[in-house]
NUKEVEX-106380 format. One record per residue: x, y, z of N, C-alpha, C in turn; residue in three letters. Coordinates in nm, 2 decimals, decimal comma. Layout:
BEGIN
> n_u n_v n_w ca_u ca_v ca_w c_u c_v c_w drenvex
> X Y Z X Y Z X Y Z ALA
...
! end
This chain:
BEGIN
> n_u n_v n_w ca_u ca_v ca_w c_u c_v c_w drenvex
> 0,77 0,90 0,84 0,81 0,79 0,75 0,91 0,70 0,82 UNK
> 0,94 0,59 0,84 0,98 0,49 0,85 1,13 0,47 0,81 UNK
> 1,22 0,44 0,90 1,35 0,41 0,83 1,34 0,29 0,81 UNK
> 1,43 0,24 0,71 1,46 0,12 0,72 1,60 0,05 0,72 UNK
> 1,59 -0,07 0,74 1,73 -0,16 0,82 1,71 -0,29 0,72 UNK
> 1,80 -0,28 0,65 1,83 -0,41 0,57 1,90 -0,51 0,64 UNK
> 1,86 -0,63 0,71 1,98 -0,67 0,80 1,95 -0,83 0,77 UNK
> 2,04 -0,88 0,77 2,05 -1,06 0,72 1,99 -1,15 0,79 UNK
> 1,93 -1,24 0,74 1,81 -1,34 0,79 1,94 -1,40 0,90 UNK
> 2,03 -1,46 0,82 2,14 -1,58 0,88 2,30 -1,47 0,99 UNK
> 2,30 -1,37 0,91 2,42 -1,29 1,01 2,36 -1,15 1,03 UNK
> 2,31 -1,14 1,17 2,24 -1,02 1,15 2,33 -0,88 1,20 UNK
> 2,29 -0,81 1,16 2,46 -0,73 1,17 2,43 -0,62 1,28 UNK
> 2,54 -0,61 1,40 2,46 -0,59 1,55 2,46 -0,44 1,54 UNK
> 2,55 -0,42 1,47 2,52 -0,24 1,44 2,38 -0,17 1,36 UNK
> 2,36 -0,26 1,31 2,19 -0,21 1,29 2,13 -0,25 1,40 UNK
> 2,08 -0,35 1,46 2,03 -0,38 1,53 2,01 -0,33 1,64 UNK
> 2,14 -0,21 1,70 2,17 -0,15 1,82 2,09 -0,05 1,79 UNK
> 2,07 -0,02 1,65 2,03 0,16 1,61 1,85 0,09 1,61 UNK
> 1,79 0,01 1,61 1,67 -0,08 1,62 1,60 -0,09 1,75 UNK
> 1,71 -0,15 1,81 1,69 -0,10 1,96 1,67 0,05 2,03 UNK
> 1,77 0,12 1,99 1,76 0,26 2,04 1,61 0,32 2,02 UNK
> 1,55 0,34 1,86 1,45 0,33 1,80 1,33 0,33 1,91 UNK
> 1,30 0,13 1,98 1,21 0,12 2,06 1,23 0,14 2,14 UNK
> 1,36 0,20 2,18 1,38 0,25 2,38 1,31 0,35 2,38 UNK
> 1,34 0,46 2,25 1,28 0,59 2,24 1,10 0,61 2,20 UNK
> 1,07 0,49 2,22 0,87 0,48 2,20 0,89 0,45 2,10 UNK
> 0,96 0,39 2,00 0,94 0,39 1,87 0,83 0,22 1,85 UNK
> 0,79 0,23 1,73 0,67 0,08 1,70 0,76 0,03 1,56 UNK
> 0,83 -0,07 1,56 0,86 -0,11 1,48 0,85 -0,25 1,39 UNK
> 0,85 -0,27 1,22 0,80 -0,40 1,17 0,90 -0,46 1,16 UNK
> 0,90 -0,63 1,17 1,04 -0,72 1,21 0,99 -0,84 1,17 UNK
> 1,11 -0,90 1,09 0,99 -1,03 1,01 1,02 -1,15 1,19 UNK
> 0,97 -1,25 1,13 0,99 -1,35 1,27 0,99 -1,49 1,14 UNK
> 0,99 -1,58 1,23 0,95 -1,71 1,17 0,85 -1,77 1,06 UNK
> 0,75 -1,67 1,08 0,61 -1,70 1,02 0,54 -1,57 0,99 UNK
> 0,58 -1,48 0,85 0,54 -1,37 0,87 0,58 -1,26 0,92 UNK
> 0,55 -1,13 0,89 0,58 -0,99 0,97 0,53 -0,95 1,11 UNK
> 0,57 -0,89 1,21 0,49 -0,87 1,31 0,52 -0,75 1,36 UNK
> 0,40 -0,66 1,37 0,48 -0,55 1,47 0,53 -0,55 1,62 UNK
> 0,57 -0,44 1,68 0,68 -0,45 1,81 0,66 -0,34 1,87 UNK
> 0,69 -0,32 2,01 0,70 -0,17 2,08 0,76 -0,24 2,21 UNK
> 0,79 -0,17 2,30 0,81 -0,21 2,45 0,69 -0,20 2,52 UNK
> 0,67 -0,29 2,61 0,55 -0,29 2,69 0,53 -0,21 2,78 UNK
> 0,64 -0,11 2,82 0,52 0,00 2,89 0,58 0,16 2,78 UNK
> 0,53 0,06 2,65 0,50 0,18 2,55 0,37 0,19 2,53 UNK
> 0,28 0,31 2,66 0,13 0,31 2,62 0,13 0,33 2,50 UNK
> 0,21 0,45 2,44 0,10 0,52 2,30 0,16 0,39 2,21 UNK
> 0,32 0,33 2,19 0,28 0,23 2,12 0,24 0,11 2,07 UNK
> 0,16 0,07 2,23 0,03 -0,02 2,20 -0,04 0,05 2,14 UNK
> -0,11 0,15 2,16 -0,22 0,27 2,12 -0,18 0,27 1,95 UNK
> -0,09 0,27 1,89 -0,04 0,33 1,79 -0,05 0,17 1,69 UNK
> -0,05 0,06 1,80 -0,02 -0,13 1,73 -0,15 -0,11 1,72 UNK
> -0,31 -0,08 1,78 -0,40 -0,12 1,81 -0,45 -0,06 1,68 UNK
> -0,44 0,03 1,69 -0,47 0,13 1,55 -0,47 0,08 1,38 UNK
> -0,33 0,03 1,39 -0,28 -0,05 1,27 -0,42 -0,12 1,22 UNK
> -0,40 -0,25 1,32 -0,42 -0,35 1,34 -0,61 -0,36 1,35 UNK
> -0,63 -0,25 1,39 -0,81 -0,20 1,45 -0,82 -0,33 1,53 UNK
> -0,75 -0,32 1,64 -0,76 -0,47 1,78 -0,86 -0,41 1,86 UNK
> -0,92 -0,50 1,95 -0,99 -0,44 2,05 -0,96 -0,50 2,20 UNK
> -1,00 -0,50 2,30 -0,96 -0,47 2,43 -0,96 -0,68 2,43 UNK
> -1,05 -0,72 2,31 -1,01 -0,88 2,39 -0,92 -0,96 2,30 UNK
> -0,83 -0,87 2,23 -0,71 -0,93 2,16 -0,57 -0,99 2,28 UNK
> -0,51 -1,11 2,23 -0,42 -1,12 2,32 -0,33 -1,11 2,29 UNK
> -0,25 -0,96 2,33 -0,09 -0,91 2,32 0,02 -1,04 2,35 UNK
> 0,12 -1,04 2,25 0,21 -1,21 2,29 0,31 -1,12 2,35 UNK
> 0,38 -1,15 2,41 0,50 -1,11 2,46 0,61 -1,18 2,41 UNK
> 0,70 -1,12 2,32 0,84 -1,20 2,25 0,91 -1,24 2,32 UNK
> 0,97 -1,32 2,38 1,10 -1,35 2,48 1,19 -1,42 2,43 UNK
> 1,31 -1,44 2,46 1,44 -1,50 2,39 1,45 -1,62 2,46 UNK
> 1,43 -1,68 2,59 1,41 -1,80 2,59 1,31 -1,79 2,70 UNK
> 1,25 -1,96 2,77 1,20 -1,93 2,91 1,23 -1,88 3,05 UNK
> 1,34 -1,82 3,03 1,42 -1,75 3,19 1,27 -1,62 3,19 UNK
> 1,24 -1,63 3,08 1,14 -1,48 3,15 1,02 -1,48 3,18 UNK
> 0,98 -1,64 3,16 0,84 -1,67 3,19 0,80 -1,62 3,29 UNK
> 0,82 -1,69 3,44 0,78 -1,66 3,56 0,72 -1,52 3,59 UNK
> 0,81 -1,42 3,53 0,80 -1,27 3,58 0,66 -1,23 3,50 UNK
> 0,60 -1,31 3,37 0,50 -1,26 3,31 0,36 -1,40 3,33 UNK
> 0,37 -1,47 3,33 0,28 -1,60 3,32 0,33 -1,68 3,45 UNK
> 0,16 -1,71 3,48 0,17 -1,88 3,58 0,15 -1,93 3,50 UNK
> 0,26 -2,05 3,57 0,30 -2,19 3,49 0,33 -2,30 3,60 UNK
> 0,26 -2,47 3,59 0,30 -2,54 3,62 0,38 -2,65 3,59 UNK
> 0,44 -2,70 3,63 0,51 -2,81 3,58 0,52 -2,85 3,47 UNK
> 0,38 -2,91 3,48 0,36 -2,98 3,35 0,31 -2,88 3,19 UNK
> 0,32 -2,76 3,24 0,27 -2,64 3,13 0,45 -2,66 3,06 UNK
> 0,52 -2,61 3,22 0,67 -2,56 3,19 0,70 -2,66 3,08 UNK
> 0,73 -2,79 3,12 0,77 -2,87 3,02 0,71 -2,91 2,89 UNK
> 0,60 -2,85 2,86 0,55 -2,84 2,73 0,59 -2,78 2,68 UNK
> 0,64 -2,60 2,72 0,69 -2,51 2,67 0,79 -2,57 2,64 UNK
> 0,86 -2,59 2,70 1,01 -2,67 2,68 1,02 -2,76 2,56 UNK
> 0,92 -2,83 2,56 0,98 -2,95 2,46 0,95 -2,82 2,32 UNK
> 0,86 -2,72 2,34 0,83 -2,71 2,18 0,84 -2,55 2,18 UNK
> 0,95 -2,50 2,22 1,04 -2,37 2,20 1,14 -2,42 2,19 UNK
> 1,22 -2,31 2,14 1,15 -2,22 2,05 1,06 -2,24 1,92 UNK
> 0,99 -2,18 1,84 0,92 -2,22 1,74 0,82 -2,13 1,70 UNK
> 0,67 -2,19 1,62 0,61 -2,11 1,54 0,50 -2,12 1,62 UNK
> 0,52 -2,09 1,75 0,38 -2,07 1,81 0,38 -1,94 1,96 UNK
> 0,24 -1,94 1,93 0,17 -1,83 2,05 0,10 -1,95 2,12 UNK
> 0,16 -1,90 2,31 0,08 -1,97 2,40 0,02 -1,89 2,49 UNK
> -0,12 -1,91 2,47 -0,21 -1,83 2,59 -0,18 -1,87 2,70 UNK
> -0,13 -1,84 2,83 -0,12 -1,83 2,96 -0,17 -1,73 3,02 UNK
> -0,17 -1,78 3,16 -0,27 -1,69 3,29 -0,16 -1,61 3,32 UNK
> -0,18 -1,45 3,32 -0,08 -1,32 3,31 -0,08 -1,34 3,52 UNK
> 0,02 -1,26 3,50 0,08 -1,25 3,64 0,04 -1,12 3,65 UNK
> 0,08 -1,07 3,80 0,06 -0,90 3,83 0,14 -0,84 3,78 UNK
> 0,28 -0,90 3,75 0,39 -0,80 3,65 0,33 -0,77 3,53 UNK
> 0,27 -0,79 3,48 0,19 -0,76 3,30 0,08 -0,62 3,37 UNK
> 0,14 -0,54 3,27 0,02 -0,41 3,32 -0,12 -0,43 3,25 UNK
> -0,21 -0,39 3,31 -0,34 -0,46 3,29 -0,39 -0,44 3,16 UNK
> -0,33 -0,29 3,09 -0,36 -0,28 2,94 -0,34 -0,35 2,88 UNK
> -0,24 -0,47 2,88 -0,17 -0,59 2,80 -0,25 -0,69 2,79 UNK
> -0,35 -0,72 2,91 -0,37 -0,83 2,93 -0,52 -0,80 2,88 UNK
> -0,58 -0,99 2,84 -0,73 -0,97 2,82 -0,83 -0,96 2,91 UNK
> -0,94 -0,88 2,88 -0,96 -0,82 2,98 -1,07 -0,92 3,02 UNK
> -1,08 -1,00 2,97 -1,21 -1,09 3,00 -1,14 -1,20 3,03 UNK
> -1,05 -1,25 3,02 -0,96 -1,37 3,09 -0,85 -1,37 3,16 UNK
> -0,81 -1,24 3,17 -0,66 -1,23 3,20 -0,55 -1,28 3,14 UNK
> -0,54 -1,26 3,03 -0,42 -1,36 2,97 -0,36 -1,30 2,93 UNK
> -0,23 -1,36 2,85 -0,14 -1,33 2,78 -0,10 -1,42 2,68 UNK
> -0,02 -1,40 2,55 0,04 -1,49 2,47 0,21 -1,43 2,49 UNK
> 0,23 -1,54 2,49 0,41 -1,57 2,49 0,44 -1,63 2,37 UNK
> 0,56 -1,59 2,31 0,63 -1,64 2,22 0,73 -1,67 2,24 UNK
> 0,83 -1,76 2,17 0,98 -1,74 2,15 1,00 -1,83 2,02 UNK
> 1,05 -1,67 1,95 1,08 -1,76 1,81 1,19 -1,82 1,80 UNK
> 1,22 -1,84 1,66 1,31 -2,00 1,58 1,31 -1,83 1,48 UNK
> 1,40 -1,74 1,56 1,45 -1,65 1,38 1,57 -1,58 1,42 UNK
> 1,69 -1,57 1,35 1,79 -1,50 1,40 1,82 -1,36 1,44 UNK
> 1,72 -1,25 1,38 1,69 -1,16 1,40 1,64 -1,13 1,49 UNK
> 1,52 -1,17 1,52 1,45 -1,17 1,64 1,54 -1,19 1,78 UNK
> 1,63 -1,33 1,82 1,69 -1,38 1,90 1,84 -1,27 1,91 UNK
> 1,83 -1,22 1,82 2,00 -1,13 1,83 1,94 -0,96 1,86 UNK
> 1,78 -0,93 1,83 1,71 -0,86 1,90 1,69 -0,79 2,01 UNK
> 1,64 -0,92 2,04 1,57 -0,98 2,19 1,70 -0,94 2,31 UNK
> 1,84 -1,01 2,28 1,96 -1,02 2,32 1,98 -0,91 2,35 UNK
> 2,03 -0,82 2,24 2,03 -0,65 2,30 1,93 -0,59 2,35 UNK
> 1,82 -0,59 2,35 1,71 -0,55 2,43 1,73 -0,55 2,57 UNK
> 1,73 -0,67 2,60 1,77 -0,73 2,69 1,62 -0,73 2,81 UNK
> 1,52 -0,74 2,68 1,41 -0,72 2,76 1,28 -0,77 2,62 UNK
> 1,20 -0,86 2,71 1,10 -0,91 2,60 1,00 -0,78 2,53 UNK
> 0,95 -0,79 2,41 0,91 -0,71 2,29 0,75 -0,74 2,31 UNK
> 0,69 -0,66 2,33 0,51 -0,69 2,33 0,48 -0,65 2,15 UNK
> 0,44 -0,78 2,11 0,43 -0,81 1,94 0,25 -0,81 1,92 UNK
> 0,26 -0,81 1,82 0,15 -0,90 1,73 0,14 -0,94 1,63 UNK
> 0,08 -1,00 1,56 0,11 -1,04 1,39 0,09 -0,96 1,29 UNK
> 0,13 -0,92 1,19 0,11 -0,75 1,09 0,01 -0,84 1,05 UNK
> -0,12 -0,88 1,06 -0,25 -0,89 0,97 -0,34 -0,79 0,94 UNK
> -0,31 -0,69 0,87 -0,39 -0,56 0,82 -0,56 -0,60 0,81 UNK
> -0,61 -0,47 0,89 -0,77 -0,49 0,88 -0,82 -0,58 0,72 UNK
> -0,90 -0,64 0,73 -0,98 -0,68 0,60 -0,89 -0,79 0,52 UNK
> -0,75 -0,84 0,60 -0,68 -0,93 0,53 -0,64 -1,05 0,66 UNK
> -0,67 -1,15 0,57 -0,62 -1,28 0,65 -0,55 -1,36 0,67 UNK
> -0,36 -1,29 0,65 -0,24 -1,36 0,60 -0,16 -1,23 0,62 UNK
> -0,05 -1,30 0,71 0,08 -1,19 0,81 0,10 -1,12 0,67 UNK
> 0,17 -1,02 0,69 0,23 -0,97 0,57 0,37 -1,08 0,53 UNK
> 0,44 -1,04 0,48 0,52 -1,11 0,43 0,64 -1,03 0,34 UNK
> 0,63 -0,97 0,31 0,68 -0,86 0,19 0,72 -0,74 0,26 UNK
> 0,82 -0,71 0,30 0,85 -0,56 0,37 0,87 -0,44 0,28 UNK
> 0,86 -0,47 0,16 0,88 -0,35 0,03 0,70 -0,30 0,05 UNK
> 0,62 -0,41 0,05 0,47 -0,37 0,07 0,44 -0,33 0,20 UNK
> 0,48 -0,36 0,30 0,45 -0,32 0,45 0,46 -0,18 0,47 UNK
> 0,59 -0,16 0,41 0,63 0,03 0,37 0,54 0,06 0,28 UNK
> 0,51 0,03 0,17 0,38 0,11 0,07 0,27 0,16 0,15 UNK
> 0,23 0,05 0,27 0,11 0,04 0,28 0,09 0,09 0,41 UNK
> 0,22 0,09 0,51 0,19 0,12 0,67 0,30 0,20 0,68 UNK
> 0,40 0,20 0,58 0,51 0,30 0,62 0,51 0,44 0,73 UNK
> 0,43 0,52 0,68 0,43 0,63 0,73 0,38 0,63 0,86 UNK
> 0,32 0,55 0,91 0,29 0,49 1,08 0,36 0,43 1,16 UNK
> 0,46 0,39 1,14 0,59 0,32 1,17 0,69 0,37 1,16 UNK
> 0,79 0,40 1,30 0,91 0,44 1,37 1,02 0,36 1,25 UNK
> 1,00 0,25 1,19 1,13 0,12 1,15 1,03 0,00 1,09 UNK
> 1,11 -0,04 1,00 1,10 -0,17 0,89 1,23 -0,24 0,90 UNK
> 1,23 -0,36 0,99 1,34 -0,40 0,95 1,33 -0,52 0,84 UNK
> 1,41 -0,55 0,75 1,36 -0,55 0,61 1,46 -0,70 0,62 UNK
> 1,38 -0,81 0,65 1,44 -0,95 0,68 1,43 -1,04 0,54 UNK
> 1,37 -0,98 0,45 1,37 -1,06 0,30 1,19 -1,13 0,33 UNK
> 1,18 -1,20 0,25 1,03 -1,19 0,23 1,01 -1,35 0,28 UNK
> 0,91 -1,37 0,39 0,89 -1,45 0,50 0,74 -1,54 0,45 UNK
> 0,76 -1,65 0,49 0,61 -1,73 0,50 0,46 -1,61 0,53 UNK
> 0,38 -1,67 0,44 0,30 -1,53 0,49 0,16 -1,63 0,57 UNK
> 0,24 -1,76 0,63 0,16 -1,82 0,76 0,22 -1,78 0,85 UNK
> 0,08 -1,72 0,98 0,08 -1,70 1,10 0,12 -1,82 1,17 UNK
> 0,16 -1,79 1,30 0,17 -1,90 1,44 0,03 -1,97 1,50 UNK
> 0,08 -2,07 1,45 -0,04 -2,19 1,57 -0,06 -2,10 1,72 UNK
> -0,16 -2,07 1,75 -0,20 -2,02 1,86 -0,23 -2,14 1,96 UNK
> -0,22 -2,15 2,10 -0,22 -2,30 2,17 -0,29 -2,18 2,30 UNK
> -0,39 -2,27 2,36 -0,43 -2,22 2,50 -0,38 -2,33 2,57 UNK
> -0,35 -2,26 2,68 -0,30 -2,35 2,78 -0,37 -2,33 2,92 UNK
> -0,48 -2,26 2,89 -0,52 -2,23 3,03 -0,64 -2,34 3,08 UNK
> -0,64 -2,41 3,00 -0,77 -2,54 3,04 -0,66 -2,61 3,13 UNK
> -0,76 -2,74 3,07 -0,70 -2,89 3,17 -0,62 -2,92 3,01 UNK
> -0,65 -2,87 2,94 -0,61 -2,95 2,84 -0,56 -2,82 2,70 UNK
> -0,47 -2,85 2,61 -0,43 -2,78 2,53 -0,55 -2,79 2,41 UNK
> -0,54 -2,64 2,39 -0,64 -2,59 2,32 -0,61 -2,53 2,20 UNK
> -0,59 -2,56 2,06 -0,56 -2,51 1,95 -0,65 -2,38 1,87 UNK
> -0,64 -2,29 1,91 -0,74 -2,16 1,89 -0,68 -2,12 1,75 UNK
> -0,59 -2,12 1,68 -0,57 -2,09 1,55 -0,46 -2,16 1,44 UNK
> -0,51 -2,25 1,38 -0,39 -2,34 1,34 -0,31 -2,20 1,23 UNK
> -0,18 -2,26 1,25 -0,11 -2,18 1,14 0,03 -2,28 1,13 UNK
> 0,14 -2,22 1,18 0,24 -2,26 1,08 0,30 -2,37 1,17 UNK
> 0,29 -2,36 1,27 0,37 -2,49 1,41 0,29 -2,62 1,39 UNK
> 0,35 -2,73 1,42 0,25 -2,83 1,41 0,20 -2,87 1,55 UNK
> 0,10 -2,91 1,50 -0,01 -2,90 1,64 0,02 -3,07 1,66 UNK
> 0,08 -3,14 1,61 0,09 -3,33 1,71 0,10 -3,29 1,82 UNK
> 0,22 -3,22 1,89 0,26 -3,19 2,00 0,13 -3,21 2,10 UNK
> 0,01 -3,13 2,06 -0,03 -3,09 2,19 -0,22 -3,16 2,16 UNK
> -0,23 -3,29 2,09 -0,34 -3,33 2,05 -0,34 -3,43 2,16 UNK
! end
C-alpha cells in the first residue's frame, strides 16, 4: 500500500519532499500531480519501475517515456538539439507540454522508442514538481496516469489510491489538478508536429 504525502501546491514542504525522494532512490514508483493532471514517476535506471509504470498504464515498447527535468541545463546529456529546436524550447518552457526529440546514447535503450529512437522531455510550470526535481537533483522518467480504457490524466489523488493504491511505493497528494493532459509537440521533422493537443497552446508552434 502506498504512503501518502499531503504537500502544498504553492509552499511545498521540503521535509516531505526529502522522504519522496528517498522513496525513488530506493526503486520506489511514485504518483505526483504536475501542471496538467497526475502522472507517474520512477528513476530511469529503475528497470522494474518502468516494468511496474508499463504495467499500470498497459504501454507497449512504442510509447514515448518523457523525461521530467527542472530546466534545459539537462537537455544535451539526453536529446539532440539544434539551435533553432533549442530556442523553441526556450521560448516555451517551462509549461504544459511534451517534446519528442532524437534520444542521445545517454538514454538506455529501454527508454527510448524503439522504432524512432526518441524521447519526450518535459519541464513543468508546477511547484512541486520543480522543488522535486531540485532535491533529486536528477531528471524523473514520467508519464501521464491515463488508466487502461480511460481518456483523461487522473486528476483526484483520493481516487488514484482507491484505484492504483496498492501498486504504488507514494501518492503525493497535490489537491485535485486539471484532468487535461500535455500538448505533445514532435520535433523531429523539419517542422513541428502536434501529435496530441491537450492543455499547452499550440500558436507557438503552427
Amino acid at each position: 500500500m502506498s504512503q501518502i504525502f499531503y504537500i502544498h501546491p504553492d509552499n511545498p514542504q521540503s521535509r516531505l519532499l526529502e522522504q519522496v525522494v528517498k522513496i525513488l532512490k530506493d526503486s520506489g514508483v511514485v504518483a505526483f500531480p504536475t501542471d496538467s493532471g497526475y502522472s507517474l514517476g520512477c528513476l530511469m535506471d529503475n528497470k522494474n519501475g518502468v516494468d511496474r509504470i508499463c504495467k499500470i498504464r498497459q504501454l507497449d515498447r512504442c510509447h514515448n517515456f518523457t523525461f521530467m527535468c527542472r530546466d534545459l541545463s539537462e537537455l544535451s546529456s539526453y536529446a539532440y538539439v539544434d539551435n533553432i529546436i533549442f530556442r523553441l524550447l526556450k521560448n516555451n518552457t517551462p509549461g504544459k507540454y511534451v517534446f519528442i526529440l532524437q534520444a542521445s546514447k545517454e538514454v538506455p535503450r529501454r527508454l527510448i522508442n524503439e522504432k524512432r529512437k526518441t524521447i519526450g522531455l518535459r519541464i513543468p510550470n508546477n511547484k512541486i514538481d520543480l522543488a522535486l526535481l531540485e532535491l533529486l537533483g536528477e531528471p524523473l522518467m514520467t508519464t501521464t496516469l491515463i488508466l487502461p480504457n480511460e481518456y483523461e490524466a487522473q486528476s483526484d489523488p483520493d481516487e488514484i489510491e482507491y484505484k492504483i493504491g496498492q501498486q504504488l511505493d507514494a501518492i503525493v497528494h497535490g489537491g485535485y489538478i486539471s484532468q487535461q493532459p500535455t500538448t505533445v509537440i514532435d520535433l523531429t521533422n523539419d517542422y513541428p508536429d502536434v501529435i496530441r493537443y491537450g492543455s499547452g497552446d499550440i500558436k507557438p508552434f503552427k
